[in-house]
PyMOL Python script that loads the backbone (N, CA, C, O; Angstrom):
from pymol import cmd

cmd.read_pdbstr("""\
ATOM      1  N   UNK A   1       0.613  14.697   5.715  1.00  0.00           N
ATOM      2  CA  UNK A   1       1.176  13.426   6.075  1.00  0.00           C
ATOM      3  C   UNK A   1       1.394  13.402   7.578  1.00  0.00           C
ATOM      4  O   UNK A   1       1.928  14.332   8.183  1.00  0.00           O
ATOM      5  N   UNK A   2       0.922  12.215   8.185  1.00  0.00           N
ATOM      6  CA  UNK A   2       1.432  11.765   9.752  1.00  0.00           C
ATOM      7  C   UNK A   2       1.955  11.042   9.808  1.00  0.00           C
ATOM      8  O   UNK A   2       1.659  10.254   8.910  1.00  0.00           O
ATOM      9  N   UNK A   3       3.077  10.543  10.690  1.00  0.00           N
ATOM     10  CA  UNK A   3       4.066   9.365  11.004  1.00  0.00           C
ATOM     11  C   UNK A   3       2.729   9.160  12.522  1.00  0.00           C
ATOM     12  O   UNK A   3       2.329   9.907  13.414  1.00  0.00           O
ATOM     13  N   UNK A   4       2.452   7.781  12.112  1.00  0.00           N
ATOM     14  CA  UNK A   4       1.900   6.986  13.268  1.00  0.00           C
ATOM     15  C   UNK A   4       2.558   6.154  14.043  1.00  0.00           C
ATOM     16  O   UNK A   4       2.003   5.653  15.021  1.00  0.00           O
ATOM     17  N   UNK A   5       3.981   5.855  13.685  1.00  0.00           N
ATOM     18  CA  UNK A   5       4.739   4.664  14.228  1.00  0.00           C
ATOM     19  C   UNK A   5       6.120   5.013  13.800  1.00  0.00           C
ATOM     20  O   UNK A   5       6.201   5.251  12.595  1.00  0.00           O
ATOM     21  N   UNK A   6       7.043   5.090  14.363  1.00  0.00           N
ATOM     22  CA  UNK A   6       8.320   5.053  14.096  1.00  0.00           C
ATOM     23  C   UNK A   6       9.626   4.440  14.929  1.00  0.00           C
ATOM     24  O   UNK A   6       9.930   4.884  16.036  1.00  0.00           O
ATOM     25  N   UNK A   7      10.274   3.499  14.351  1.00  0.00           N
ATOM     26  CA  UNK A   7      11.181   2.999  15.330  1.00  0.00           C
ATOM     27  C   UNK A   7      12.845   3.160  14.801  1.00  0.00           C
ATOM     28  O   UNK A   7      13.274   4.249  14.421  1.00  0.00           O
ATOM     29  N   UNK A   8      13.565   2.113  14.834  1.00  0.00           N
ATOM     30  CA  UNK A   8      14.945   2.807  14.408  1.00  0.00           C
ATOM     31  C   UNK A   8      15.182   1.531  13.169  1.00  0.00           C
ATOM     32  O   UNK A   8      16.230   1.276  12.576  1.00  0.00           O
ATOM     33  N   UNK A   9      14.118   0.998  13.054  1.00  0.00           N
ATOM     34  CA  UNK A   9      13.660  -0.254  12.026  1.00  0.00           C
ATOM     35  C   UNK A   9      12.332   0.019  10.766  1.00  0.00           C
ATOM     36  O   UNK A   9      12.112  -0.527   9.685  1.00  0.00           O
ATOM     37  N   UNK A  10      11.725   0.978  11.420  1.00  0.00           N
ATOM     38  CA  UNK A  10      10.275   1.217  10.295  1.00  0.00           C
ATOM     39  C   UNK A  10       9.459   2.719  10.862  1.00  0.00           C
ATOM     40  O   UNK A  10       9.351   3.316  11.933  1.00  0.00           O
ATOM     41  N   UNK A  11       9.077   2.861   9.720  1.00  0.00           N
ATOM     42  CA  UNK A  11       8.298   3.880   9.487  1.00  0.00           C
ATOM     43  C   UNK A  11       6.822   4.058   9.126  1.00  0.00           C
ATOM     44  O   UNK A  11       6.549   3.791   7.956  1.00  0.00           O
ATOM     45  N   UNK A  12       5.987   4.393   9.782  1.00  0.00           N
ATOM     46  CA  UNK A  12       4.317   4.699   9.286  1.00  0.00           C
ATOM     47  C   UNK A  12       4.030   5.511   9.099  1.00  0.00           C
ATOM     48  O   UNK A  12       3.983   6.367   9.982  1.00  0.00           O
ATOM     49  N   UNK A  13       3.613   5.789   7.686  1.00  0.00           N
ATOM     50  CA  UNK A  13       2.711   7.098   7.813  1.00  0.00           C
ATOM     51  C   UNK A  13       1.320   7.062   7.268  1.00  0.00           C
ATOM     52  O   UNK A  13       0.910   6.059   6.683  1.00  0.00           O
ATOM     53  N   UNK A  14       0.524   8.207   7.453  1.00  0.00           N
ATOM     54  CA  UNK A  14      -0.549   8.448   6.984  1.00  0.00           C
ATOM     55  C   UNK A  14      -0.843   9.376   6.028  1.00  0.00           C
ATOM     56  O   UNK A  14      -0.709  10.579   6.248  1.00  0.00           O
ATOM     57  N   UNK A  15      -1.251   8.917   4.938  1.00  0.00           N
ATOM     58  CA  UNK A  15      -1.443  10.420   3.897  1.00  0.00           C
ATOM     59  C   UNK A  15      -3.279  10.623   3.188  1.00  0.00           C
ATOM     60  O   UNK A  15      -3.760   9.543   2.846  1.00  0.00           O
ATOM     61  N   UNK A  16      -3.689  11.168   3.099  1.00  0.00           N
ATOM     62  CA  UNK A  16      -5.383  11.310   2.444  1.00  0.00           C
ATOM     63  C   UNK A  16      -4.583  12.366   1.424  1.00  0.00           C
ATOM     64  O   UNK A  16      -3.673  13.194   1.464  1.00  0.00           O
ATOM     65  N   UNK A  17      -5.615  11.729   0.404  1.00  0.00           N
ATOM     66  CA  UNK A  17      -4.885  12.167  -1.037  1.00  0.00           C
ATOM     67  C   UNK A  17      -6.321  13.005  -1.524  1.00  0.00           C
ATOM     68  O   UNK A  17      -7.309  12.572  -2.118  1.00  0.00           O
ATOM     69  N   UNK A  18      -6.078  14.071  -1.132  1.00  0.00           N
ATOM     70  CA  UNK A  18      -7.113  14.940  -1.569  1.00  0.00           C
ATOM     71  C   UNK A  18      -6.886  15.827  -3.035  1.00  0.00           C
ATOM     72  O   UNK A  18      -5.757  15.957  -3.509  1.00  0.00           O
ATOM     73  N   UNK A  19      -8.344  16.533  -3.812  1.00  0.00           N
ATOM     74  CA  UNK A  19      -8.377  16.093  -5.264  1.00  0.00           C
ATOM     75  C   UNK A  19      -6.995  17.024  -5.845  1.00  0.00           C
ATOM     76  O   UNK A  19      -6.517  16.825  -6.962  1.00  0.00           O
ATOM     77  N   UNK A  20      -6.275  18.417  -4.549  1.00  0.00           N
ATOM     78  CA  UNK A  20      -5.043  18.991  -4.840  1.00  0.00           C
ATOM     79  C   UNK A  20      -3.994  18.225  -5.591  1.00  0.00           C
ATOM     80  O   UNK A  20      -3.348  18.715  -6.518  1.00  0.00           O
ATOM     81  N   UNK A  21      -3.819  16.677  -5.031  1.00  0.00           N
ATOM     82  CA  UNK A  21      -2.808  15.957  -5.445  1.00  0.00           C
ATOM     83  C   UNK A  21      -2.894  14.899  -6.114  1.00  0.00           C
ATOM     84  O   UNK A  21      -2.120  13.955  -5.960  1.00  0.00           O
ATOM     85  N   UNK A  22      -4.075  14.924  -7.139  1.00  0.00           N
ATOM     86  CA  UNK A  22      -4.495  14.280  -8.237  1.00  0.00           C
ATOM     87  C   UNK A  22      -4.316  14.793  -9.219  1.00  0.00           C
ATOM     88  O   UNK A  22      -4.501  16.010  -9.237  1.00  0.00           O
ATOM     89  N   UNK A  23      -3.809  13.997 -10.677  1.00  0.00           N
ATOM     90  CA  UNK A  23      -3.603  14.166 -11.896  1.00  0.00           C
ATOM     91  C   UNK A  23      -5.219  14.168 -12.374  1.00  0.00           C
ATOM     92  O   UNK A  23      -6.304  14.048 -11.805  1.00  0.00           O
ATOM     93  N   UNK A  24      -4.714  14.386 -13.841  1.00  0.00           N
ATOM     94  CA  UNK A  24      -6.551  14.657 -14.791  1.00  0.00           C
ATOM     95  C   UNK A  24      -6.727  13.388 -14.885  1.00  0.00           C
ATOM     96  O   UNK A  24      -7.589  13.268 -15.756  1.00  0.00           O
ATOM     97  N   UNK A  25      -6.413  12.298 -14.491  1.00  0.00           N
ATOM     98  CA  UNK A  25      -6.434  10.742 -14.310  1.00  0.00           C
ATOM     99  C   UNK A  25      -7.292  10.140 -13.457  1.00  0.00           C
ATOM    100  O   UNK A  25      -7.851   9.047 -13.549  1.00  0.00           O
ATOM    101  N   UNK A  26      -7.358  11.361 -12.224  1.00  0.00           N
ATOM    102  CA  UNK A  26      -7.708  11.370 -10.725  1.00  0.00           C
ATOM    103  C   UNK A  26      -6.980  10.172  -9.923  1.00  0.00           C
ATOM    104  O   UNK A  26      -7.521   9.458  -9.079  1.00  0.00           O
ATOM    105  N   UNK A  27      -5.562  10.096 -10.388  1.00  0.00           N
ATOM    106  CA  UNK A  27      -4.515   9.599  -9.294  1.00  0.00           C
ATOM    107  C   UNK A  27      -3.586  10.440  -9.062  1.00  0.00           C
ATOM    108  O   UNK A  27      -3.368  11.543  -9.563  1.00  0.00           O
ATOM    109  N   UNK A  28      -2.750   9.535  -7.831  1.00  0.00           N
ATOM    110  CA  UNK A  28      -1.852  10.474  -7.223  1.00  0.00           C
ATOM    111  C   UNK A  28      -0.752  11.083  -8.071  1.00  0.00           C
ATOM    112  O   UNK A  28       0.081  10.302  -8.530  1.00  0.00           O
ATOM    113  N   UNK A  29      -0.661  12.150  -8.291  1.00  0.00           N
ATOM    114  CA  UNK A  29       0.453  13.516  -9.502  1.00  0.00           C
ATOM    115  C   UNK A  29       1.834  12.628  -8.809  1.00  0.00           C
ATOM    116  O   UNK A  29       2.069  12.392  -7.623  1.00  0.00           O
ATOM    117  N   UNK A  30       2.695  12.217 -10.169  1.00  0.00           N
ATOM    118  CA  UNK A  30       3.860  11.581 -10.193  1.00  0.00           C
ATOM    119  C   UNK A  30       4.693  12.489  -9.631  1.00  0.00           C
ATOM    120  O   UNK A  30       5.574  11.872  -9.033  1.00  0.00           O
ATOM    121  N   UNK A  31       4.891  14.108  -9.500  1.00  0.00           N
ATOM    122  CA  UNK A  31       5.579  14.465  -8.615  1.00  0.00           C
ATOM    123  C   UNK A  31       5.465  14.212  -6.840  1.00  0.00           C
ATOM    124  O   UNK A  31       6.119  13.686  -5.940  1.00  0.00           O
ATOM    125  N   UNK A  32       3.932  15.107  -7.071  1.00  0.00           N
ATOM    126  CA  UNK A  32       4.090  13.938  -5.387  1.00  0.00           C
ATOM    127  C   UNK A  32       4.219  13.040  -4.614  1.00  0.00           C
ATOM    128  O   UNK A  32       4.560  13.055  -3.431  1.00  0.00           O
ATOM    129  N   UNK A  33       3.776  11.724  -5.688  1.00  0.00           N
ATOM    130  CA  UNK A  33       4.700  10.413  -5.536  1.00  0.00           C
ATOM    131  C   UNK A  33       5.750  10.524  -5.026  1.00  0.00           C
ATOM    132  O   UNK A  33       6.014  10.096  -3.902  1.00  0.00           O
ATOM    133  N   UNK A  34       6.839  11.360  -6.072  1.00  0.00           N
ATOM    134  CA  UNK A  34       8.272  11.390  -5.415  1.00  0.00           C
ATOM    135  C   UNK A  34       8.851  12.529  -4.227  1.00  0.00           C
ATOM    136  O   UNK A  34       9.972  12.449  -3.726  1.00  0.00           O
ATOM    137  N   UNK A  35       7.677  13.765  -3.844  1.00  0.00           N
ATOM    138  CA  UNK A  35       8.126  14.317  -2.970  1.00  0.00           C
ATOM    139  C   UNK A  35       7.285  13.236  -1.763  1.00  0.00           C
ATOM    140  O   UNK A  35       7.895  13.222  -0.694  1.00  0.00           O
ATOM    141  N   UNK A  36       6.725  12.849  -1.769  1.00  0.00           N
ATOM    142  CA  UNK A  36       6.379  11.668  -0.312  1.00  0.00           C
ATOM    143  C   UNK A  36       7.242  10.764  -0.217  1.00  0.00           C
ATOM    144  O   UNK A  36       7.754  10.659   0.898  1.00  0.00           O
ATOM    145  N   UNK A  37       7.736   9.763  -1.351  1.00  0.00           N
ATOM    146  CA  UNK A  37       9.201   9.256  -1.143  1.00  0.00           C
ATOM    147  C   UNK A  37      10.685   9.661  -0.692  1.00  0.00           C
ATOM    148  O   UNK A  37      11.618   8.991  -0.249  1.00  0.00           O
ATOM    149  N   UNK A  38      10.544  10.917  -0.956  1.00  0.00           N
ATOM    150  CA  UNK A  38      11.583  11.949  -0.523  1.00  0.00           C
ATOM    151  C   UNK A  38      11.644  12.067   0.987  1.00  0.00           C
ATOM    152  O   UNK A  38      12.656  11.703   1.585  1.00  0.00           O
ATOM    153  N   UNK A  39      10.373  12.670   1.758  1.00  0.00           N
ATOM    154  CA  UNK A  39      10.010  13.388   2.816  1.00  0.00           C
ATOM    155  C   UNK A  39      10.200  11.812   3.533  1.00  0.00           C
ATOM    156  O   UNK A  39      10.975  11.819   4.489  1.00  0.00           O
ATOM    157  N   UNK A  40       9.518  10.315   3.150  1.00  0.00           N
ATOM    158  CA  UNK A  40       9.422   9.311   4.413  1.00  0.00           C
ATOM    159  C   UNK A  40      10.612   9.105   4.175  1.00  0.00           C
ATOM    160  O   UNK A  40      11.070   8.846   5.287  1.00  0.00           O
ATOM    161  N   UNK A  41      11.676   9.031   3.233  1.00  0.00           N
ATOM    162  CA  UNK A  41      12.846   8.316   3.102  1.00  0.00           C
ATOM    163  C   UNK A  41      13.496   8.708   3.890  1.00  0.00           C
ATOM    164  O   UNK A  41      13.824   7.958   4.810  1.00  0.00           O
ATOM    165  N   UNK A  42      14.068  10.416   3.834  1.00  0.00           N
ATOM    166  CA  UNK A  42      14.880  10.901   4.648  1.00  0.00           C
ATOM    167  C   UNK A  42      14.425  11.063   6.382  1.00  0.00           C
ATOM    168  O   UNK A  42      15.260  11.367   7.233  1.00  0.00           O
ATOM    169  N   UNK A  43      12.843  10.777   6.726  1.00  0.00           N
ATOM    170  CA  UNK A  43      12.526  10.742   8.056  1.00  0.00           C
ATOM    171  C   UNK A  43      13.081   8.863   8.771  1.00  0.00           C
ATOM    172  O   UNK A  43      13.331   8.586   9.944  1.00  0.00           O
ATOM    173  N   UNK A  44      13.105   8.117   7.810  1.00  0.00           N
ATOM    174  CA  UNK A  44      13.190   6.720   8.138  1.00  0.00           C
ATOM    175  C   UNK A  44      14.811   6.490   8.305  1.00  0.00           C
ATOM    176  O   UNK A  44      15.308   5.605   9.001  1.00  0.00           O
ATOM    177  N   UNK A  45      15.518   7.432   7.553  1.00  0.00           N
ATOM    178  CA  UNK A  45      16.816   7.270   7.586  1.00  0.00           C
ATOM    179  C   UNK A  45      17.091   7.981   9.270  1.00  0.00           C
ATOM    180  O   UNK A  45      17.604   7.409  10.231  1.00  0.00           O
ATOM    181  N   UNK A  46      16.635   9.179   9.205  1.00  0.00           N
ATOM    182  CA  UNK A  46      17.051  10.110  10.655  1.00  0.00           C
ATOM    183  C   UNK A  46      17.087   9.708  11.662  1.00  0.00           C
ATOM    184  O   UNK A  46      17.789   9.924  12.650  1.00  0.00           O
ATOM    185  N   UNK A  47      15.875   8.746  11.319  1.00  0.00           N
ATOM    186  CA  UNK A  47      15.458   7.353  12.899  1.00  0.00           C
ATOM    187  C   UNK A  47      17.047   6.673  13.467  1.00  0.00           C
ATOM    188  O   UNK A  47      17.524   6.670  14.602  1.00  0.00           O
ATOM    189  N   UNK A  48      17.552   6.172  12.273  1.00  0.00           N
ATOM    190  CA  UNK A  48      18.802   5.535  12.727  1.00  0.00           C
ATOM    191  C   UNK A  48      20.102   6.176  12.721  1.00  0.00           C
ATOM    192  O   UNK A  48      21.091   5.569  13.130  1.00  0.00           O
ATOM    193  N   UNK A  49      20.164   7.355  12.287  1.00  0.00           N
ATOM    194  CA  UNK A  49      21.450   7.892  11.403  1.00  0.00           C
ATOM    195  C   UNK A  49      21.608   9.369  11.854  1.00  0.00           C
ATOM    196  O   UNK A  49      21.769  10.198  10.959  1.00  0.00           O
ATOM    197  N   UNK A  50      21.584   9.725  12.944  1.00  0.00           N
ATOM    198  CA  UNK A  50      21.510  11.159  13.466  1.00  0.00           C
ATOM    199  C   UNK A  50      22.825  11.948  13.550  1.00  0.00           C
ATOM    200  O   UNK A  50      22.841  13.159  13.771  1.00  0.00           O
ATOM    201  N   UNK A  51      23.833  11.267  13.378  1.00  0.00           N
ATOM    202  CA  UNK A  51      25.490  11.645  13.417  1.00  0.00           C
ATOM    203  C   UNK A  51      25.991  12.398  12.065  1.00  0.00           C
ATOM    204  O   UNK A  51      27.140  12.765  11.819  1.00  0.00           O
ATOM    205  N   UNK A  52      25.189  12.492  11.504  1.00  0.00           N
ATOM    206  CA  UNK A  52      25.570  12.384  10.243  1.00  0.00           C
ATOM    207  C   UNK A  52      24.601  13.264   9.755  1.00  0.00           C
ATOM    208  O   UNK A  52      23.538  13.033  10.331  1.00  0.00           O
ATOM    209  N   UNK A  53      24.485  14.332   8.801  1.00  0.00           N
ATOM    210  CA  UNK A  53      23.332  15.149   8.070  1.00  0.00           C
ATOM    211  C   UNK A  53      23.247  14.488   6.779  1.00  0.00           C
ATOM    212  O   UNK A  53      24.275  14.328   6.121  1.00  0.00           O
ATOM    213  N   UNK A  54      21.855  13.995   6.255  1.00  0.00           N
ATOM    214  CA  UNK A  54      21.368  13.541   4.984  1.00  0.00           C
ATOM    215  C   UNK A  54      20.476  13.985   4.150  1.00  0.00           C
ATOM    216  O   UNK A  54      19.319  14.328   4.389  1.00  0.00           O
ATOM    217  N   UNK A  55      21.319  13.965   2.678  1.00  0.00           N
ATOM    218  CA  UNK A  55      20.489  14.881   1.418  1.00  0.00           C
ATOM    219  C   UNK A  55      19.939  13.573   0.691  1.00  0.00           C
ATOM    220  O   UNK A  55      20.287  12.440   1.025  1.00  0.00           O
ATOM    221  N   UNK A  56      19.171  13.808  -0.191  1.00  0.00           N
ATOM    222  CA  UNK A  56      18.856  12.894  -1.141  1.00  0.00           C
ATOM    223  C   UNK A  56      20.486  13.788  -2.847  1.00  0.00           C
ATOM    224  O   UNK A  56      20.991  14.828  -3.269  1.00  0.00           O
ATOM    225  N   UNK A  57      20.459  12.526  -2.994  1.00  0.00           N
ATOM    226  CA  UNK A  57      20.920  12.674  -4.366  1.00  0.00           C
ATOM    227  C   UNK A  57      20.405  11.921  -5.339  1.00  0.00           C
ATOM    228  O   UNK A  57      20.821  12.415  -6.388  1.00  0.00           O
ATOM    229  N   UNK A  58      19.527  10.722  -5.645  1.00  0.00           N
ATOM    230  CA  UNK A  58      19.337  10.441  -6.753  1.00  0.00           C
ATOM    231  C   UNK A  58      17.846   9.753  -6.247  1.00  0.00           C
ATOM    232  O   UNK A  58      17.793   9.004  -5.272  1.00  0.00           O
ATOM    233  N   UNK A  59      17.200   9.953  -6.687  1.00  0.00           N
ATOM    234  CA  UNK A  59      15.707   9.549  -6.818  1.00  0.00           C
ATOM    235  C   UNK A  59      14.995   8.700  -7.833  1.00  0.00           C
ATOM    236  O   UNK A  59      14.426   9.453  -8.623  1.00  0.00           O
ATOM    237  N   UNK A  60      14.841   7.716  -8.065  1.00  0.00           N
ATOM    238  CA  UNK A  60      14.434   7.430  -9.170  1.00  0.00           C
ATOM    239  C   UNK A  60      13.129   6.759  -8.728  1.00  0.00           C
ATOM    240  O   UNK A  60      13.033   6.247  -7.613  1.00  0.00           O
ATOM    241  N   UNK A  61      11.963   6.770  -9.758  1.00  0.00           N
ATOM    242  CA  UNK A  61      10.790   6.257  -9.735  1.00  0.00           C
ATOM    243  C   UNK A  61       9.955   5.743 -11.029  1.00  0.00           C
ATOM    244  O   UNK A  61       9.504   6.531 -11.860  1.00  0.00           O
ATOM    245  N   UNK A  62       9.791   4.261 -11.113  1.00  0.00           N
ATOM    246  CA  UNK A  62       9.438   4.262 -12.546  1.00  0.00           C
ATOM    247  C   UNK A  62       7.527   4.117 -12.390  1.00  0.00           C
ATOM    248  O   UNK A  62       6.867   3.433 -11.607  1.00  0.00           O
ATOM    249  N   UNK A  63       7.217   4.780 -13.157  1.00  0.00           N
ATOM    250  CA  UNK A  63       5.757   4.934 -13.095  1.00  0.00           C
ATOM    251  C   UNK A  63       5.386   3.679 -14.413  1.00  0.00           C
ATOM    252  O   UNK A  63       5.898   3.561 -15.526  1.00  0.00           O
ATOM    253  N   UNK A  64       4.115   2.721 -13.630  1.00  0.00           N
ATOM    254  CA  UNK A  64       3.930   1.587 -14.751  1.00  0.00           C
ATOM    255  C   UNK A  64       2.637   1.687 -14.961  1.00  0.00           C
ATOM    256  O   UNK A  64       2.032   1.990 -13.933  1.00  0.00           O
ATOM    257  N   UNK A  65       1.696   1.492 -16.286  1.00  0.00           N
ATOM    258  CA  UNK A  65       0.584   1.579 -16.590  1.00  0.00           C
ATOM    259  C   UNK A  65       0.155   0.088 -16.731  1.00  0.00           C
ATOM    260  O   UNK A  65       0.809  -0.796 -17.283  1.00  0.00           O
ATOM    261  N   UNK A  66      -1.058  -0.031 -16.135  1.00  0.00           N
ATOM    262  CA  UNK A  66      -1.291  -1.446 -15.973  1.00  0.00           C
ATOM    263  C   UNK A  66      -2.834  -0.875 -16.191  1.00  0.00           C
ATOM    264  O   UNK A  66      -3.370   0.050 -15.582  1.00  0.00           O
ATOM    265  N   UNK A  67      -3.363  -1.672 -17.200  1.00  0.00           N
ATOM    266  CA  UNK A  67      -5.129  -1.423 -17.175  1.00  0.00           C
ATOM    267  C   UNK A  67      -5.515  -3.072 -16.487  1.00  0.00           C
ATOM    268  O   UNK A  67      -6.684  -3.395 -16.275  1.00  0.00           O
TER     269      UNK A  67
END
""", "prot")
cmd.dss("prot")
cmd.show_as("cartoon", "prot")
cmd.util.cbc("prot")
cmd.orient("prot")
């Protein structure tokens, strides 16, 4: 993952989802879903919030099947 843009308002990143982080589906593995939500969340928070040290405590992610 690369952050291309970051301000104290938004966050960019870049990720290539290579076949490591694919399910037998050949999409992106629902854990790594949530460790990339994890990793930009707490970098987007740091942008504004540096006084302060931040954990995640609750994560939630609902995965939806749509054909």
């Amino acid at each position: 993952m690369k952050a291309t843009y970051a301000s104290t308002e938004r966050i960019l990143v870049e990720f290539v989802v290579e076949n490591e982080h694919v399910n037998s589906k050949g999409t992106l593995h629902g854990g790594q879903t949530a460790a990339l939500l994890d990793i930009v969340t707490a970098r987007a928070v740091g942008m504004s919030v540096k006084s302060v040290p931040m954990v995640s405590v609750d994560i939630s992610i609902r995965y939806v099947h749509s054909s």
